[in-house]
Phi, psi and omega in degrees: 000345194299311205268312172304334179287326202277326180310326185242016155328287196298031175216017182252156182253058176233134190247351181253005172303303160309341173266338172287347164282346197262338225229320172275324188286338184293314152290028120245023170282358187238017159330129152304140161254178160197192208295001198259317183176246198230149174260125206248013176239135169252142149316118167280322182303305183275015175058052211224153187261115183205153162127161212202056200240103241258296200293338175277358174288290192293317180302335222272300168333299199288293158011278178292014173236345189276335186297348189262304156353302225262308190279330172289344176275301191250059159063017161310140175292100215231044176256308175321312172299291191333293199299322166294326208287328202293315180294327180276314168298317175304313171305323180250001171286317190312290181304303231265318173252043164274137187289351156275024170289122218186067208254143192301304184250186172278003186320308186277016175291322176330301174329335199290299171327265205314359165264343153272328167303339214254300170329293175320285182296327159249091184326072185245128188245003172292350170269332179283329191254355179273337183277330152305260180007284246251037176252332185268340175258002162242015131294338170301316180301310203246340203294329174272345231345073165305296237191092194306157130329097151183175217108009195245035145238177178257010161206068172194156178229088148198193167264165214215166167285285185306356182273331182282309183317298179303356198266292202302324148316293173323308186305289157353270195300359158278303140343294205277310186289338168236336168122334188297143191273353167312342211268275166349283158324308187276314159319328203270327170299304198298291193325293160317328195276324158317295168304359172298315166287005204245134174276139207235012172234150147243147202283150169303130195217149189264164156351113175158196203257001138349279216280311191303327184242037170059025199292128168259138212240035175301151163083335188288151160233124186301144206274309173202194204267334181275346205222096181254073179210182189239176164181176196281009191282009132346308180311347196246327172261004185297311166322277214307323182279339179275302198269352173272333168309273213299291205290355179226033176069021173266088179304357182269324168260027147272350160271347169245005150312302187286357177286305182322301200286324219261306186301331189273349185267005196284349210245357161322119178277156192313339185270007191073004175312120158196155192287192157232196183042077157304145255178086153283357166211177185294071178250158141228120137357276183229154172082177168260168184272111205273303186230103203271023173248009196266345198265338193276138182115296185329168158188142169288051214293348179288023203228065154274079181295152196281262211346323192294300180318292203306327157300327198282301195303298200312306168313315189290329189280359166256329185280345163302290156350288173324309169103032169257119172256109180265021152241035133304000000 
């Protein structure tokens, strides 16, 4: 939330929204590192720091880099972010450009943005050469597709939607920092294989409170081939497919950004609240299935997990950015 509040202060009916941002990144500059990176889950009860997850390291990364951005234009204190982004870049630019390097999944492309945002704002260029790396070696990997896109959720092995993200943002952000245009071809790729998951009809849903309330399910993106279910992290890739529209002249994915984004939004509840997994086929989450005709339809609406809200802002504070109002 540190880089989305400040950006949409002046339209939030909050007045503390710029200090809760302010407030949250300062405490989390004081993450544990350990031999992997930074540990991204904290305990509140034990006060205690844990977990080992590469890609969620690289959202965290960027996260604190667009806040630094963002918070040095309106004078904000941002040298404690400074001190973590640069120490977190440093760690993994280091790991990346070892000659053993050899990541398992696209997980770690994530890493490729916040090591170009990071180059820019601390004029580090040893972060510009780590991110080059590690774009050239999952173009090798995937561009040809030698190998899917995949690994970028935390809870599947296979390929995903969020594995494509990650090559297409990395691409993307390699783009915008040297101009080469390989990087913009391969963006472009990633991008397609991204839109694979995205649905582009709507589906017939049986009786239940979907259907009872018109759920529409154009624009939702599917997680993986392991996760047969549809849900909102679209929202979040809807920038990149709205900036591959601008740079290459297509009104066509810049009209189905704003669909992604507009559409993922049908399930708020009156508290600003909403679940996840809507269930467009006979899927479960865990366990067994008694009666599998009970399950198409469904939705999880009590598992309003936080991630969900932090996309919806974040995404609205890029497109802002961007000068896209996207509930006109």
């Amino acid at each position: 939330m540190g880089y989305a509040l400040p950006v949409l202060s002046d339209r939030l009916p909050d007045p503390r929204a710029t200090g809760m941002a302010q407030k949250s990144l300062d405490f989390l500059s004081g993450a544990k590192f350990y031999e992997g990176g930074f540990h991204t889950w904290y305990n509140c009860d034990r006060g205690e720091w844990s977990h080992h997850e590469p890609l969620s390291q690289g959202q965290a990364m960027l996260n604190f880099a667009r806040a630094i951005r963002v918070g040095r234009k309106k004078g904000m204190e941002t040298s404690r972010w400074e001190t973590f982004l640069r120490r977190a870049c440093e760690f993994h630019a280091h790991r990346i450009l070892s000659d053993d390097w050899r990541p398992r999944s696209t997980d770690q492309a994530f890493m490729i943005a916040p090591l170009c945002e990071a180059s820019r704002l601390l004029g580090v260029d040893e972060f510009r050469r780590a991110a080059e790396k590690a774009g050239n070696v999952y173009a090798s990997r995937h561009v040809n597709m030698r190998e899917p896109y995949w690994g970028g959720t935390l809870d599947a092995s296979c390929e995903d939607k969020e594995g494509a993200y990650a090559a297409l943002q990395g691409f993307l952000s390699l783009y915008d920092l040297t101009g080469n245009t390989k990087y913009l071809t391969w963006a472009e790729h990633a991008c397609d294989v991204v839109l694979t998951y995205v649905v582009v009809w709507d589906i017939d849903l049986p009786p239940g409170r979907l259907r009872d309330h018109r759920f529409k399910t154009r624009g939702w993106t599917v997680v993986s081939p392991q996760n047969q279910h549809i849900d909102v992290f679209g929202v979040l890739i809807a920038t990149e497919i709205y900036r591959m529209g601008e740079i290459l002249g297509r009104d066509d994915l810049q009209r189905l950004a704003l669909l992604m984004y507009r559409s993922c939004g049908q399930l708020i509840d009156p508290y600003g609240s909403q679940g996840e997994q809507p269930q467009h086929t006979n899927y479960a989450q865990r366990g067994k299935v008694k009666d599998i005709l009970a399950l198409r339809g469904g939705y999880v609406e009590d598992w309003t997990v936080f991630w969900i809200t932090a996309h919806f802002l974040n995404a609205a504070a890029q497109f802002q950015e961007l000068g896209v109002p996207i509930w006109d």
